[in-house]
N, C-alpha and C positions, 0 to 999 in steps of 0.2 A: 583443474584438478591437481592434486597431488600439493599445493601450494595451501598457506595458510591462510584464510580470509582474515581480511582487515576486520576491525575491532569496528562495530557497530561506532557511529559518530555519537555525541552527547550534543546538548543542545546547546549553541553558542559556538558551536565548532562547524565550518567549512568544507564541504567535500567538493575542491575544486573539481573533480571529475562532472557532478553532479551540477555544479554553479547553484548548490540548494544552502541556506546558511538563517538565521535571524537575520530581519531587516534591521538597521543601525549598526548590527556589529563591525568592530573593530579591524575583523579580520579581512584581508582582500580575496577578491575570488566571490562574493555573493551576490554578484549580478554577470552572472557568466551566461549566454545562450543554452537553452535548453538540450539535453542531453538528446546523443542520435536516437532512433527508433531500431536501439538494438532487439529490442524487446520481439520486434514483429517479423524476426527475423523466424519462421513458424517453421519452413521447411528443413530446418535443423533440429527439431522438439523431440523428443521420445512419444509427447502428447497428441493425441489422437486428435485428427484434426477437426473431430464434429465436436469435439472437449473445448478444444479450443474456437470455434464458432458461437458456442452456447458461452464459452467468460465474456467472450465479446459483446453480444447481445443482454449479458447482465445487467443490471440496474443496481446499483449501489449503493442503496438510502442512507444517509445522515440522518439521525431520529433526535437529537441534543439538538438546543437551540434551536433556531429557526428551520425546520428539515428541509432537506435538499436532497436529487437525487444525480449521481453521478452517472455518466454514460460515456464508455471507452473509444477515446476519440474525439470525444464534442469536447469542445471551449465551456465551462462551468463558473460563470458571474460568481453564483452563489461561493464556489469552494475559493475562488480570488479573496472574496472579502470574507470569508474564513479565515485565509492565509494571514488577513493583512491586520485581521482582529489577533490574531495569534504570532504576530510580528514573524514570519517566517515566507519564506519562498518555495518551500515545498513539504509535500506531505503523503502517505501511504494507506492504502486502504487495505486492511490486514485481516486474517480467521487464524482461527489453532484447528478450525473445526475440522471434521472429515480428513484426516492427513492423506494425500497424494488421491483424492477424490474417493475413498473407501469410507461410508456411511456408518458413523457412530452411532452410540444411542445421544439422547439429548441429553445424559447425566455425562457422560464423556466428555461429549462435546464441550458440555458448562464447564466443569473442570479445566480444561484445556484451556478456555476462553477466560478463566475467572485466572489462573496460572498466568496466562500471560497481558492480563490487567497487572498483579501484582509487577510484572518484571518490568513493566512499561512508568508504573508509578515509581521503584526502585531508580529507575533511570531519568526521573524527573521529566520525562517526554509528557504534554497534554495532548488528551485523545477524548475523542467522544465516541458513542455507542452507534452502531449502524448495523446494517444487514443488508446481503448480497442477496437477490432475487431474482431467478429470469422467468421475463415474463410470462411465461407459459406455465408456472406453478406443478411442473414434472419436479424438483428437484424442491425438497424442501431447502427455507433459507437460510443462512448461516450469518449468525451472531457473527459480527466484525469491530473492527475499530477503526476512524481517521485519526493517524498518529499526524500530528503536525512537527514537523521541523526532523523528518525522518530521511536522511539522504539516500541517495537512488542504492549506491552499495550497502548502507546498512540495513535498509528496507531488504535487499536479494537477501542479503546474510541469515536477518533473520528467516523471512520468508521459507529460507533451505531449512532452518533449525527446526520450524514447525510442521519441514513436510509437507509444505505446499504446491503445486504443481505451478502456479503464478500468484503475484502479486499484482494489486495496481497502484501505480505512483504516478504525483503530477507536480510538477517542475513550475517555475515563475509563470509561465504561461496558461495554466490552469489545464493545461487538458491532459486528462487521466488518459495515461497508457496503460498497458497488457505487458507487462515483464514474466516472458516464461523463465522458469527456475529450472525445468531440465526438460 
């Protein structure tokens, strides 16, 4: 805190933090080992830890293209050869919806989600359509997106900017983590 975050990456740019980059590019640094599990670092969170048990337990559907569903933790075949269709080594599973888990209407929420389609197209990032769902259908599901080639900081960055309690991001090895945002 008190420091400026970094400038969300563009695509074709390297977050050596992150070792996340397009495959071919030029630049060094896009086959780096997968980032720590800061993410699961939980007993530091503001987030309520049954909040955080239910992101966990979510399901993350991909609905574009061939659907596939994500689960926080597991190794995901399907989101690799997403990655490798979209020449990229990492990618972000993102919502505008509900900010800091407080229940909009579903015209807000669309807003929100249509808003940050437009900022994600602006920034020439490819992303397809998905929704966050846990399986016990308590929590309606929230319109999302898989941005591809989204680095671990620029995914938090944004993530902060929409007011989201976490994100999930997954790195050359496919498997989606739980990044709390506060």
């Amino acid at each position: 805190m008190g420091r400026r975050p970094r400038q969300p990456a563009y695509p074709g740019k390297v977050d050596r933090e992150s070792g996340c980059g397009f495959l071919g590019s030029n630049q060094p640094g896009n086959s780096v080992d997968p980032p720590r599990t800061e993410g699961f670092l939980f007993s530091a969170s503001d987030i309520h830890p049954d909040l955080i048990q239910a992101y966990t337990e979510t399901e993350f559907r991909v609905l574009e293209g061939i659907p596939f569903t994500l689960q926080v933790g597991k190794v995901s075949s399907d989101l690799l050869v997403a990655h490798k269709r979209h020449r990229v080594e990492c990618s972000a599973f993102l919502t505008a919806c509900n900010p800091f888990s407080q229940e909009l209407t579903d015209e807000a929420n669309g807003e929100r989600q249509i808003a940050l389609a437009k900022e994600l197209a602006s920034r020439s990032l490819e992303f397809v359509a998905g929704i966050g769902q846990h399986p016990s259908n308590q929590w309606p599901g929230e319109p999302s997106y898989l941005v591809f080639g989204l680095t671990l900081e620029a995914a938090k960055t944004l993530g902060a900017r929409l007011e989201q309690n976490a994100i999930v991001w997954s790195g050359s090895d496919g498997t989606p983590q739980l990044i709390l945002l506060r």
